[in-house]
C-alpha positions in Angstrom: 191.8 267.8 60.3 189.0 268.8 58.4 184.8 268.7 59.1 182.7 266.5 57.2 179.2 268.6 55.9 176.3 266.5 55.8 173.2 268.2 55.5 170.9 266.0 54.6 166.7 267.4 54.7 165.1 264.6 53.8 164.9 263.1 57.0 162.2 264.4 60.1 159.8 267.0 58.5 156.6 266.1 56.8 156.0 264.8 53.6 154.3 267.7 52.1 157.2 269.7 52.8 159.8 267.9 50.5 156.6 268.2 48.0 156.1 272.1 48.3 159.8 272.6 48.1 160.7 272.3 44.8 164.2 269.9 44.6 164.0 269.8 48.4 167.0 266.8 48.5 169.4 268.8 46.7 169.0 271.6 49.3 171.9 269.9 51.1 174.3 271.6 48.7 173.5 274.4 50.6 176.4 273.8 53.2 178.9 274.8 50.2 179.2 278.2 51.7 180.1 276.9 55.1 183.4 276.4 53.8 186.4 277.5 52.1 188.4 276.0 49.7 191.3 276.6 51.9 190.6 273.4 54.1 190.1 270.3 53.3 186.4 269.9 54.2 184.1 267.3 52.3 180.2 267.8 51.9 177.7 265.0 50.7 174.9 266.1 48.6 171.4 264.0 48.0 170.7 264.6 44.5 167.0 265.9 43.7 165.7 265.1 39.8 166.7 267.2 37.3 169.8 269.1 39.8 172.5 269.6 37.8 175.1 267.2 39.6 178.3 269.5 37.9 177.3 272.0 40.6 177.9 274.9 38.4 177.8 277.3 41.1 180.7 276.0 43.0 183.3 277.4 40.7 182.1 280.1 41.2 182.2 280.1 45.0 186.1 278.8 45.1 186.6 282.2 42.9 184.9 284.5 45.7 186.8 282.1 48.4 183.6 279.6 49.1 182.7 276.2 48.9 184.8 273.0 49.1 187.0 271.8 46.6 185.3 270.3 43.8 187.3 266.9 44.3 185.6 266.7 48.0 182.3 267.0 46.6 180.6 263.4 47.0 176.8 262.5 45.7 175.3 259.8 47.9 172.4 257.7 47.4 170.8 257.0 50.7 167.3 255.9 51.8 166.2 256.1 55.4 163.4 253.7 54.7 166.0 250.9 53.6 168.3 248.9 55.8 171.6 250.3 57.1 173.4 247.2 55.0 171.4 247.8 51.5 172.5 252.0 52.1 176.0 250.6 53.2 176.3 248.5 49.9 175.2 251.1 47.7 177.6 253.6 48.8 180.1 250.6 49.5 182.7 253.1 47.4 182.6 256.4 48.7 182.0 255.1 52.1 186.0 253.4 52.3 186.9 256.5 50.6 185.4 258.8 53.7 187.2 256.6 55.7 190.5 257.5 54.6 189.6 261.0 55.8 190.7 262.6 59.2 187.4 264.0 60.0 186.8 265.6 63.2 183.1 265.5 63.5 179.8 265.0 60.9 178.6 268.5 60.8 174.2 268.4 59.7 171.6 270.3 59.1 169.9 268.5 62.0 170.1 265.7 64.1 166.8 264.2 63.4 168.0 261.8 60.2 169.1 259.0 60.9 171.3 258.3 58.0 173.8 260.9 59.7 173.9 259.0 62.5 174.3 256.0 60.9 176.9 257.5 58.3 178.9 258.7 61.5 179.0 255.5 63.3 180.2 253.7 60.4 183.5 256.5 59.8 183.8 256.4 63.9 183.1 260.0 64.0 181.3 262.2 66.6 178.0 264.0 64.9 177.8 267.9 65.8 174.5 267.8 67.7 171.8 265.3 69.4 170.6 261.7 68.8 168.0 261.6 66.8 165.2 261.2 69.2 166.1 264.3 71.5 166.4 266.3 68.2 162.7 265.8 67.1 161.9 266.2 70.7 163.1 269.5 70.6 161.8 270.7 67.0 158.6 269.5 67.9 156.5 272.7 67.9 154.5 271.4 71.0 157.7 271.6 73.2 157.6 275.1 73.1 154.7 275.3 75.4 156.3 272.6 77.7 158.3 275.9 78.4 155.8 278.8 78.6 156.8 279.3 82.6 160.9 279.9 81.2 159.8 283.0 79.0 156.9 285.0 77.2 155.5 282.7 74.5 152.1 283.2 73.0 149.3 281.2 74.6 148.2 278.0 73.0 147.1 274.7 73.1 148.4 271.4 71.9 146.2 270.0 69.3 146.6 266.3 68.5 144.2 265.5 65.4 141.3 267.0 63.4 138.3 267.2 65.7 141.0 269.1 68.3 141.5 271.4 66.1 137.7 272.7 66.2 137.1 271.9 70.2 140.7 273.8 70.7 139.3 276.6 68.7 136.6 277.7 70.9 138.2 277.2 73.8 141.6 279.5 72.3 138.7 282.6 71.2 137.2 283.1 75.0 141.0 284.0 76.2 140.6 287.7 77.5 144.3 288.0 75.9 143.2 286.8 72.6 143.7 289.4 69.6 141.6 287.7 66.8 143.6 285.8 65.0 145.4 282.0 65.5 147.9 280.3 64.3 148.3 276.2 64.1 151.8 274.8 63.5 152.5 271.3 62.5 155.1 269.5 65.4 157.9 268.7 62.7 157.9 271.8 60.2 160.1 274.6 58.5 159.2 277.9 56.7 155.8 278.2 57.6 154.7 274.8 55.7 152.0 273.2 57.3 150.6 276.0 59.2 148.0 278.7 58.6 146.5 281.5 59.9 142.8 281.4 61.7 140.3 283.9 62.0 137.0 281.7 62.1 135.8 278.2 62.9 135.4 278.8 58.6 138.9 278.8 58.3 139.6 275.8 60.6 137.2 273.2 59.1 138.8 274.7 55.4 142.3 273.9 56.6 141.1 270.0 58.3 139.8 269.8 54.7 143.4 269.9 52.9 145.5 267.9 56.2 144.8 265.3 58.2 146.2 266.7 61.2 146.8 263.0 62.6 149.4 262.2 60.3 151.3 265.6 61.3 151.5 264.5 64.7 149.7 266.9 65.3 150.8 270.3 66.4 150.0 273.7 68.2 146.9 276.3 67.8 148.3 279.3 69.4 147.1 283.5 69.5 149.0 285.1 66.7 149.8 289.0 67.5 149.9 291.6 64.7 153.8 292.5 65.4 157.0 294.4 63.7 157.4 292.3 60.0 160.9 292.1 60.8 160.5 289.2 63.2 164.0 289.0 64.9 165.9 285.5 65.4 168.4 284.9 67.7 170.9 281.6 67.1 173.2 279.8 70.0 176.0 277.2 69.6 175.0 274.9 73.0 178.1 272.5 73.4 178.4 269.0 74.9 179.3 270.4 78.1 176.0 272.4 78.8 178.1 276.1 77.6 176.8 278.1 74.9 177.8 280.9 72.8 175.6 283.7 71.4 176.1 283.6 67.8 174.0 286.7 66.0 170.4 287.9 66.3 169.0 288.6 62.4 165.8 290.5 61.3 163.9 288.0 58.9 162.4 289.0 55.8 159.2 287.6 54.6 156.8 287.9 51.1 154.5 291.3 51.4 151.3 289.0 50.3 147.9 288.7 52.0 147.4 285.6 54.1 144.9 282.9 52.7 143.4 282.6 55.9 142.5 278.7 56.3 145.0 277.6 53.7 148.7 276.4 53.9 150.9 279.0 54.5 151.1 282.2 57.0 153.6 284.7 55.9 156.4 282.8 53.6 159.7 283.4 54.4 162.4 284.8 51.8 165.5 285.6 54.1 167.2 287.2 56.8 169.4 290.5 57.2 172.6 290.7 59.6 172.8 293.0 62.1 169.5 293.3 63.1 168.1 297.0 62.7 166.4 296.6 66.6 168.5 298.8 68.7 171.2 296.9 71.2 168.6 296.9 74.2 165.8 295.2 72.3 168.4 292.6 71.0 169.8 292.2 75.0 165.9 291.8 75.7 165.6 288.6 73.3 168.7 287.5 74.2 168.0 287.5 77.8 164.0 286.0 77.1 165.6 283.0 75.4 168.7 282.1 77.4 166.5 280.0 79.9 165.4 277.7 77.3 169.1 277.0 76.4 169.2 275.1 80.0 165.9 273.5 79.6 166.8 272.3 76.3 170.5 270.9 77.3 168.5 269.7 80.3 166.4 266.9 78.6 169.9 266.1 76.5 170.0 268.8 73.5 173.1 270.4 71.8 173.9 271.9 68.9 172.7 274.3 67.0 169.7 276.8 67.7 167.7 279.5 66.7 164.7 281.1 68.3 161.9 283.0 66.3 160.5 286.0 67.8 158.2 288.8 67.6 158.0 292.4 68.7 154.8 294.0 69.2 153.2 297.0 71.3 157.1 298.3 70.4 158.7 296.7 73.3 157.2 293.4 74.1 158.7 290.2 72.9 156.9 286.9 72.6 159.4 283.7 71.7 157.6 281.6 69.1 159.7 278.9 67.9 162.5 276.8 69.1 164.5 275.6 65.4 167.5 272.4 66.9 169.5 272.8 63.6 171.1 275.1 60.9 168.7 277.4 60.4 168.6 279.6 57.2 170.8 283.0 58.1 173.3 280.8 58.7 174.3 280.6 55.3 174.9 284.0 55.3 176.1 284.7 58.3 179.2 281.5 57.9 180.1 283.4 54.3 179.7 286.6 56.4 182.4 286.0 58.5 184.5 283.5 56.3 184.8 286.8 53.8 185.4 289.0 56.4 182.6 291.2 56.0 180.4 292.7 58.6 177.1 292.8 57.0 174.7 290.1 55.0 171.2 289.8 53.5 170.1 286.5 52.4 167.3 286.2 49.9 165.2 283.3 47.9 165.0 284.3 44.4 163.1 283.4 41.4 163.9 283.5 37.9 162.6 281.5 34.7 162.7 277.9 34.5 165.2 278.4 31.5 167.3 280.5 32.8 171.1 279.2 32.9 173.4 279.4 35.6 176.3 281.1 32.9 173.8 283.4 31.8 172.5 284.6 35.6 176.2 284.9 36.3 177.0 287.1 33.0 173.4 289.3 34.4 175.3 289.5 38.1 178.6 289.7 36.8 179.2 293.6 38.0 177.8 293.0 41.0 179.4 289.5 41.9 181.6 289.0 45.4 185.1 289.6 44.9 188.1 289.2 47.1 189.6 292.5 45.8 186.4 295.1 46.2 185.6 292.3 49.8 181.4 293.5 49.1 179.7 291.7 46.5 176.4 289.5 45.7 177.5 285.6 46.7 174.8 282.8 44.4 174.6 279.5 46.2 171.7 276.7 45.8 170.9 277.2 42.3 168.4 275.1 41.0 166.1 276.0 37.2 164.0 278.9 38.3 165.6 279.7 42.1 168.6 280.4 44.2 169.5 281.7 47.3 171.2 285.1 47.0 173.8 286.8 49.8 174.7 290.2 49.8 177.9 291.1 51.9 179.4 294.1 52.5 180.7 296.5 55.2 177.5 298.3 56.6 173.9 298.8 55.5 174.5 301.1 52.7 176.7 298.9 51.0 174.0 296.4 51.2 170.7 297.9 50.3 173.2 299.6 47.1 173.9 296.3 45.7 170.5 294.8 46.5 169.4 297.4 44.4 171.6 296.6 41.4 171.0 293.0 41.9 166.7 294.0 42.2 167.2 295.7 38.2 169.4 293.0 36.8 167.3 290.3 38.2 164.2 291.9 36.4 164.4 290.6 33.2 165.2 286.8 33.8 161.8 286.6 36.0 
């Protein structure tokens, strides 16, 4: 029996996030590394314009034991914005194909689209997580403070349109806890998009300027504490029956730029490294801070996946500050991770010119490249003109920071 990998993106996050991320539809190739070539797993990818639809990466990946095989690759064309009938009749082929398949479940990226629910009720097969509406329920950003008597989160307000914004802000400053800066997070958003950093009513009115907060749904204006960069994040599994299993806590990694203060954009995430460099009590701490929200989520009807965002400031103190229903990002290095059977990862976005070719970033890589035989190596996945996603994996630290190194100086000169 094998898993069907949908991960489809375009679906339940604001438009100006598919805008700022460059071939943001083909992202769902993404889930190649959640698999091996040794099952029989198939993954639908949304093609983005100008994505190379050979997939010249997955080669590649089957060498270094990743990524389905190439004949269960499947492009789809579907459009949430069209009629169930008009998507069914323009994937008419593929569609009695899937059905031929023995799929256990639809795995996504997240429940909110509703093409993968669709998709799943048409092949008779359960999805891997919540409907639809209990899904952007949970990701909304404003559903965190719903929860602020369950843990430490950082005190807010919810903000529903422009003018809020401003009335919010004044009330937010006369906290006695307040620490001079602000955050506001759009409900439905990823990677720090739609958000910025406040230090001034200034900064609000130039932020209103470039959003209309209304057509966000609005979001959150909360304190935002100066804490340890590494930000830790802690993911969960929460099954159908209200159980849950602790899957990894990660330390994130994030771009050393100054914040435009009033602009899109707080601190812009790059990656995440496995195991987390807090020591073992610290990680028991944010484990234990975010287990009650497992219950309050499963609760109002979620399951599935999880991560929490958290920081750690004044050393010891932990403050949750996002709740992320769906395959978050260290997952596609943490799946690899363990597929490989390594014991250590660091995922990365890079950058690289526009022209540079997928042969010639593998011939730059090739000494440092995954390999079943040396089982450390430097894993390329979501390669698209000018970026990928790069995973290091190895058996400890040192084997890790030594190849990010190498991969740091051959990198250099395709930039």
């Amino acid at each position: 029996m094998s898993v069907l990998y949908y991960h489809r993106m375009v679906e339940g996050f604001p438009k100006v996030l598919y805008e700022s991320v460059s071939y943001a539809a083909g992202y769902s190739k993404r889930s190649f590394v959640l698999t091996t070539p040794a099952g029989d797993d198939h993954v639908l990818i949304d093609p983005s314009h100008g994505m190379d639809l050979s997939f010249p990466e997955l080669p590649l990946l089957n060498e270094q034991g990743l990524g389905p095989r190439p004949q269960n690759v499947h492009v789809v064309f579907f459009d949430h914005e069209q009629p169930w009938n008009d998507n069914l009749n323009r994937n008419r082929s593929l569609v009695d194909l899937l059905r031929c398949c023995k799929f256990t479940s639809l795995y996504p990226f997240t429940g909110k689209s509703s093409i993968v629910h669709a998709l799943a009720r048409e092949l008779s097969i359960p999805v891997r997580t919540a409907s639809a509406d209990t899904t952007f329920w949970a990701e909304d950003k404003k559903t965190l403070l719903d929860f602020g008597h369950l843990t430490d989160i950082p005190a807010g307000y919810k903000i529903k349109d422009n003018d809020d914004l401003i009335h919010t802000w004044r009330k937010l400053i006369q906290h006695e806890s307040y620490p001079g800066k602000a955050v506001f997070k759009a409900s439905q958003a990823a990677s720090g998009v739609t958000s910025t950093i406040l230090q001034s009513e200034e900064h609000c009115r130039t932020f209103i300027n470039l959003f209309n907060l209304t057509d966000l749904d609005g979001g959150v204006l909360e304190e935002w504490h100066d804490s340890d960069p590494r930000s830790p994040s802690v993911n969960y599994f929460i099954y159908p029956d209200g159980s849950y299993k602790t899957l990894f806590v990660s330390d994130q990694i994030f771009e050393k730029n100054d914040t435009e203060y009033g602009r899109e954009g707080t601190r812009i995430y790059r990656g995440n490294r496995f195991p987390s460099s807090f020591g073992n009590d610290l990680q028991e701490k944010i484990v234990a801070s975010t287990k009650p929200l497992l219950k309050a989520l499963y609760e109002r009807g979620y399951w599935g996946p999880v991560g929490f965002d958290t920081i750690v400031f004044n050393n010891n103190d932990i403050l949750v500050t996002e709740i992320n229903p769906r395959i978050t990002g260290p997952h596609f290095g943490w799946r690899p991770m363990k597929n490989l059977g390594c014991t250590c990862f660091s995922l990365q976005n890079e950058a690289v010119n526009k022209n540079t070719s997928f042969n010639s970033l593998r011939t730059a890589l090739e000494d440092v490249l995954f390999s079943k035989q040396k089982r450390q190596g430097y894993i390329i996945l979501n390669f698209f003109p000018g970026k990928f996603i790069g995973v290091v994996l190895a058996a400890g630290y040192d084997g890790v920071d030594m190849i990010k190194k190498k991969v740091a100086e051959r990198l250099r000169p395709l930039r």
